[in-house]
Residue frames relative to the residue before (quaternion, step in Angstrom):
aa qw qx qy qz dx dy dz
X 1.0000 0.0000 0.0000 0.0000 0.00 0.00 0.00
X 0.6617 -0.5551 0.4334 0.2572 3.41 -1.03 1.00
X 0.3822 -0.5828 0.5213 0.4924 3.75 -0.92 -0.03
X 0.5881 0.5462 -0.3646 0.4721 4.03 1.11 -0.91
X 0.7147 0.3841 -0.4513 0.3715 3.80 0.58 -0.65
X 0.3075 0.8309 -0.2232 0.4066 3.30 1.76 -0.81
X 0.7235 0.4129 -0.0770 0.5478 3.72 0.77 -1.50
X 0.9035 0.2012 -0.2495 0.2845 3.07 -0.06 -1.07
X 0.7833 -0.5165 0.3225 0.1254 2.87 -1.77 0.88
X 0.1948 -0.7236 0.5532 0.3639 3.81 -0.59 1.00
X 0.5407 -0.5381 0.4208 0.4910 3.71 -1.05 0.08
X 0.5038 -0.5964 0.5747 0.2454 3.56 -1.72 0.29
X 0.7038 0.3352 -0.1051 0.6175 3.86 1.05 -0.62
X 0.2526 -0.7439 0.6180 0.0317 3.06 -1.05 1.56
X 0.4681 -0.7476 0.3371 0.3292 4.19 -0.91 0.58
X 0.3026 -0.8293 0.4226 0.2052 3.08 -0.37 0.87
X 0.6279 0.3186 -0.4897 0.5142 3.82 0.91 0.81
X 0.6801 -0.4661 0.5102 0.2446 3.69 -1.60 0.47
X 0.0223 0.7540 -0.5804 0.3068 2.79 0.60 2.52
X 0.6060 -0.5203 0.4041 0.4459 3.62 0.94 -0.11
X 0.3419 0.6810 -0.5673 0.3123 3.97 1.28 -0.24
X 0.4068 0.6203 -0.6595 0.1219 3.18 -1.28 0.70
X 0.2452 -0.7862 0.5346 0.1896 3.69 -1.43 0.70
X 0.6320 -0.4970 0.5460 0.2355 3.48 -1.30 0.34
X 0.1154 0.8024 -0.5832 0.0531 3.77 -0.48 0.53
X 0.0153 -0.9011 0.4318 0.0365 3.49 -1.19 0.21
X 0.3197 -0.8415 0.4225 0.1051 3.58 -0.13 1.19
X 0.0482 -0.7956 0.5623 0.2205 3.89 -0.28 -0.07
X 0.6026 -0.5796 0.4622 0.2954 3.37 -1.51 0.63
X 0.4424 -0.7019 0.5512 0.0884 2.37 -1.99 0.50
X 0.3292 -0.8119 0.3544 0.3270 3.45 0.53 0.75
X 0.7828 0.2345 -0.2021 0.5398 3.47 -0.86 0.79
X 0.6553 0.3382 -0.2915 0.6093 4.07 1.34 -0.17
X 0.9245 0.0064 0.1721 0.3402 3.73 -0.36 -1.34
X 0.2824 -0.6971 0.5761 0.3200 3.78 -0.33 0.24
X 0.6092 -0.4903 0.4214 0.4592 3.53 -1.65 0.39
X 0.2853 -0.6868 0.6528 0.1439 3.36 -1.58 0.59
X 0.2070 -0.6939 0.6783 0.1248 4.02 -1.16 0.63
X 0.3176 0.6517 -0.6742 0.1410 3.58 -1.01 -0.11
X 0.4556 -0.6437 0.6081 -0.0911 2.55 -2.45 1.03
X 0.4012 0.7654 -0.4577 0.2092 3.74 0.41 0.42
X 0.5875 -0.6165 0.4596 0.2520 3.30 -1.78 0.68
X 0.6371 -0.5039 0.4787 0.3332 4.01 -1.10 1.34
X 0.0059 -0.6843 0.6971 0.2141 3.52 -1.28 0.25
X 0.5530 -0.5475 0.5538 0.2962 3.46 -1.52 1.32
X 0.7369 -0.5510 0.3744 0.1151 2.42 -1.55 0.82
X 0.4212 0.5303 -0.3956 0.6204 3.79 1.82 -0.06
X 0.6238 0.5225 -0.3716 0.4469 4.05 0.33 -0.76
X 0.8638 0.2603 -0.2546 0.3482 3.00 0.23 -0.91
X 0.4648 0.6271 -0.4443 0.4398 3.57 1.40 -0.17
X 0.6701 0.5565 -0.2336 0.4321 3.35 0.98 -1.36
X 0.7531 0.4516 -0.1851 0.4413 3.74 1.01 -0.41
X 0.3270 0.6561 -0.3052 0.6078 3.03 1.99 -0.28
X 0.6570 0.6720 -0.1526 0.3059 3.24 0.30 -1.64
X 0.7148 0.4202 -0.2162 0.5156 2.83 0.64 -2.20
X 0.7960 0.4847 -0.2319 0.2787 3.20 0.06 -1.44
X 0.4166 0.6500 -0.4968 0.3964 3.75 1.00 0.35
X 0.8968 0.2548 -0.0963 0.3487 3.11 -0.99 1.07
X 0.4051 0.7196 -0.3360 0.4530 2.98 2.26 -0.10
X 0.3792 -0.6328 0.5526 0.3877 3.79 -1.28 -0.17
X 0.6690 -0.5814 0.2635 0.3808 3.73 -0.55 0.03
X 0.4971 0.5486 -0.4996 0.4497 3.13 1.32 -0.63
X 0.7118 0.4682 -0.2023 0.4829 3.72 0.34 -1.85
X 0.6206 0.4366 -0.4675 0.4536 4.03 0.87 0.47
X 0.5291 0.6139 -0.4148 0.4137 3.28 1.21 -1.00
X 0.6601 0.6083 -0.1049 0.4281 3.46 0.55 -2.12
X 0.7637 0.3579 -0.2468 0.4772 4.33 0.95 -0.73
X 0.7566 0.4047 -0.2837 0.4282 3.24 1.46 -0.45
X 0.5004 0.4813 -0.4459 0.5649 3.72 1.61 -0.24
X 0.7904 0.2004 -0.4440 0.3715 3.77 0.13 -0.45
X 0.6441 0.4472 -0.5551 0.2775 3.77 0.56 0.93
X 0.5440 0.5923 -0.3738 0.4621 2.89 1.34 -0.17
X 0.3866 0.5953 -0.4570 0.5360 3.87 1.29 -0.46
X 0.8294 0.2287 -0.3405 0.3794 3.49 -0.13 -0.98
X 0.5893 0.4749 -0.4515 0.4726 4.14 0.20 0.23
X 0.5897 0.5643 -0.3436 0.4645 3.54 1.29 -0.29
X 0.0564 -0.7501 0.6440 0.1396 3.60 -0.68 1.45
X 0.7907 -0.1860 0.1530 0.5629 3.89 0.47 -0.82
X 0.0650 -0.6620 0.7308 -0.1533 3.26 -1.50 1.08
X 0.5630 -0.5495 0.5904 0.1804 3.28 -2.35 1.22
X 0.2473 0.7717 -0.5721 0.1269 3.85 0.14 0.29
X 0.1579 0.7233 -0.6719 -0.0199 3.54 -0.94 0.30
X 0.5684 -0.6401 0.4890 0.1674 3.10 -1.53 0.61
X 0.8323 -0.3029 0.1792 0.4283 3.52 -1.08 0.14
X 0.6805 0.4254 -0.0958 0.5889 3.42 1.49 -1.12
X 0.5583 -0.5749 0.4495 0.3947 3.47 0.91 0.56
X 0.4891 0.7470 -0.3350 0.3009 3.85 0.54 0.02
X 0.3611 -0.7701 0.3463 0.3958 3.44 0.19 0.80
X 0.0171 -0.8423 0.4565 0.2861 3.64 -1.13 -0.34
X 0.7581 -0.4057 0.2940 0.4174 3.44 -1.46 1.31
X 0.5401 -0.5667 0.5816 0.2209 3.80 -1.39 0.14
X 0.5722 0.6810 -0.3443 0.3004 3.38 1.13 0.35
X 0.5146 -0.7269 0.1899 0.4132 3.67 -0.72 0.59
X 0.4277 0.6251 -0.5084 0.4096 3.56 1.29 0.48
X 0.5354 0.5373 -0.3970 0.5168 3.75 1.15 -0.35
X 0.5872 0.5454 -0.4210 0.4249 3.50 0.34 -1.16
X 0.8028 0.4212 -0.2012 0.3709 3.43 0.00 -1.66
X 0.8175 0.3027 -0.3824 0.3062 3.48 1.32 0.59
X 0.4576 0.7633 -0.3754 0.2590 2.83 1.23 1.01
X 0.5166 -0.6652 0.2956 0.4508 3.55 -0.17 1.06
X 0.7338 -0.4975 0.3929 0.2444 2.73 -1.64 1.86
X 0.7730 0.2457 -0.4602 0.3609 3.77 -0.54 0.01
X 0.7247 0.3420 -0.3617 0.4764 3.67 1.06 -0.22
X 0.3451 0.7622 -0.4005 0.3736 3.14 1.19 0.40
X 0.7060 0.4950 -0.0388 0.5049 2.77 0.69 -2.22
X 0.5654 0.5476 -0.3973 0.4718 4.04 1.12 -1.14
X 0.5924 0.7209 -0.2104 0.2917 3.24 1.14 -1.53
X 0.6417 0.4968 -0.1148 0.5729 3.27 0.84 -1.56
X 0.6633 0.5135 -0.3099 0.4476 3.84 0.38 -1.03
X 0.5833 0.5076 -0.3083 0.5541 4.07 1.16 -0.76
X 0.9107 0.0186 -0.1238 0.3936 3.12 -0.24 -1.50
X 0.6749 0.4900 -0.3791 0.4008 4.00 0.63 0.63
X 0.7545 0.4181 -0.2107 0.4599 3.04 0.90 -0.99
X 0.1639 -0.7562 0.5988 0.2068 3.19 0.91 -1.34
X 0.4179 0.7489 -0.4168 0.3014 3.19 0.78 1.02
X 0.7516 0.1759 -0.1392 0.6203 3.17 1.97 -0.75
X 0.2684 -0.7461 0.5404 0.2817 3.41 -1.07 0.06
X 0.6494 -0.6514 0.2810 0.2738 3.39 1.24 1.13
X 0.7020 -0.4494 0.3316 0.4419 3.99 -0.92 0.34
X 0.2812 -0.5781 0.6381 0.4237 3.76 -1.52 -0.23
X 0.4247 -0.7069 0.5395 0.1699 2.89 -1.36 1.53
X 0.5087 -0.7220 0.4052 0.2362 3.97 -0.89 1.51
X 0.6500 0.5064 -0.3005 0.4803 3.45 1.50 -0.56
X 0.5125 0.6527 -0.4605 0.3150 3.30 0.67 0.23
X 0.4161 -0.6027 0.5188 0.4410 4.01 -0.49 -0.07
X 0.0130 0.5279 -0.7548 -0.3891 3.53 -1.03 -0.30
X 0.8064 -0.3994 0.3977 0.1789 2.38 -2.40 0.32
X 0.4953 -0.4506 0.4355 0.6016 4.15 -1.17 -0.25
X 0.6621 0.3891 -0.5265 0.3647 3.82 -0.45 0.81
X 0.6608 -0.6332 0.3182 0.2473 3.32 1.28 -0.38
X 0.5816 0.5633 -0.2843 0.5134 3.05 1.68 -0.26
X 0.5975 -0.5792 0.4670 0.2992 3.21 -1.23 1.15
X 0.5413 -0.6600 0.3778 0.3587 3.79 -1.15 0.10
X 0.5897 0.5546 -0.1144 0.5758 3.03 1.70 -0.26
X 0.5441 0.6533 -0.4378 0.2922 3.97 1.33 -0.55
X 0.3988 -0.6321 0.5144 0.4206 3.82 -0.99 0.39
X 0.8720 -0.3060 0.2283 0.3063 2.58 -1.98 0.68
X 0.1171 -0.7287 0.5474 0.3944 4.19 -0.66 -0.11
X 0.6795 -0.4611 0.3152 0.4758 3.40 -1.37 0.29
X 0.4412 0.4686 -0.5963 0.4798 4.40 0.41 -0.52
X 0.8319 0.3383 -0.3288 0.2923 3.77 -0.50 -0.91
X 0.6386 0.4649 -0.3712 0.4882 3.51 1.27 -0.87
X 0.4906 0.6959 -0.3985 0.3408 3.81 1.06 -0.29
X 0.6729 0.5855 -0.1465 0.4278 2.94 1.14 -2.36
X 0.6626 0.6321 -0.2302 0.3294 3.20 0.92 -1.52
X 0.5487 0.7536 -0.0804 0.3530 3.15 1.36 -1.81
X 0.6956 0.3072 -0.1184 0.6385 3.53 0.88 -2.07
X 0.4867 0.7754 -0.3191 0.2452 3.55 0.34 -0.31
C-alpha cells in the first residue's frame, strides 16, 4: 500500500440512493463445518437497519430467521455458495437460510449489522509492502492519525 493510499480516509457516510456502492466480504471455513464464502453486497443505512430491528420485535424465530435472510437477499449482489453437492446457489433468501448457522450468523453480522468486516481473504494479493488488502490499520498510522 502506497504511503498516499495509507492516508486517505475511508468515508463515514454510506449513499443512500442505488449508486452502485457495494463491498466485497469474506468468510473462511471451517474445517469439518463450512467452506469459505466470498460475496458482494450493498451497506444498509443506518434507517434499514433500525427499521428491521423494529420489525423484528416481538417476532418468533422461525419468522426472524425468514425477515432477516430475505433482507439480507436484497443487499446481496453475487456470491460463491454451493450446497452440499458442490452446486452453486442462487442469491436468494431460501439459500441464505441454509447456510450453517455459524456462517450464517457471521453472515448476518457483515451485511446487517455491520458489526464485522469479515476474514482476510488468502486469495487476494497483498500489495509491494505486503499487506493484505484487507489488513487493519498498523499502529505508525493509527499513531499519525491519533496526533493529528
Amino acid at each position: 500500500m502506497s504511503s498516499n493510499q495509507r492516508n486517505q480516509r475511508l468515508p463515514n457516510t454510506i449513499p443512500e440512493d442505488d449508486d452502485g456502492y457495494t463491498l466485497t466480504r469474506y468468510i473462511a471455513g471451517r474445517e469439518g463445518m463450512y467452506g469459505p464464502l466470498r460475496f458482494t453486497y450493498r451497506p444498509v443505512s443506518y434507517k434499514k437497519k433500525m427499521a428491521l430491528k423494529d420489525y423484528l420485535r416481538g417476532k418468533d424465530n422461525e419468522e426472524t430467521l425468514d425477515s432477516m435472510a430475505q433482507a439480507a437477499s436484497k443487499q446481496l449482489t453475487q456470491w460463491d455458495a454451493v450446497d452440499h453437492k458442490g452446486q452453486p446457489l442462487l442469491t436468494t433468501w431460501l439459500a441464505i437460510r441454509q447456510l450453517h448457522p455459524i456462517q450464517g450468523e457471521l453472515f448476518f453480522d457483515i451485511v446487517l449489522s455491520s458489526i464485522s468486516t469479515g476474514d482476510i481473504d488468502p486469495d487476494k494479493k497483498a500489495d509491494a509492502d505486503g499487506k493484505s488488502w484487507f489488513s487493519p490499520p498498523d499502529e505508525e498510522l493509527l499513531e499519525t492519525e491519533g496526533k493529528n
